[in-house]
Each structure stands twice: as C-alpha cells, then as structure tokens.
C-alpha positions, 0 to 999 in steps of 0.5 A: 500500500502506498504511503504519502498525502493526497493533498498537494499543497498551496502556493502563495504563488498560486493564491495570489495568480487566483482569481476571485469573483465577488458576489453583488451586495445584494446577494451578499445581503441575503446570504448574511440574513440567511447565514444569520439565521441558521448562527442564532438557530444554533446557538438556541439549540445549544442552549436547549442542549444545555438545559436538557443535559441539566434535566439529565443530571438532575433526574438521573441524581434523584433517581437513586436516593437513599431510604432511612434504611440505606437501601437505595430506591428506584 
C-alpha cells in the first residue's frame, strides 16, 4: 500500500495568480440574513442542549436516593 498525502499543497504563488469573483451586495445581503439565521438557530439549540443535559443530571441524581434504611430506591 502506498504511503504519502493526497493533498498537494498551496502556493502563495498560486493564491495570489487566483482569481476571485465577488458576489453583488445584494446577494451578499441575503446570504448574511440567511447565514444569520441558521448562527442564532444554533446557538438556541445549544442552549436547549444545555438545559436538557441539566434535566439529565438532575433526574438521573434523584433517581437513586437513599431510604432511612440505606437501601437505595428506584
């Protein structure tokens, strides 16, 4: 089997020969609203994530009290 990288590197050289097209403002608007949109619907779903993995905790801790006998409820 043969050993090596498939990726064969990037020039300076190469960058700056490149030409770049940029997009009118206009669709860079939409694109940022759009982009903007799916960042906050992230984020809230992170917090959600968050909440639930402190509902977890909390009802995995509760599950497993211990009764005045020291055996353990379920």
């Amino acid at each position: 089997m043969a050993g090596g990288s498939i990726f064969k590197g990037i020039r300076i050289s190469e960058l700056e020969e490149m030409k770049i097209i940029k997009p009118p403002k206009a669709i860079l608007e939409l694109f940022n609203a759009r982009v903007a949109d799916i960042y906050m619907q992230k984020e809230e779903l992170f917090k959600e994530n968050e909440k639930l993995r402190e509902y977890i905790d909390f009802f995995t801790a509760t599950a497993y009290k211990w009764t005045s006998d020291d055996s353990i409820v379920q």
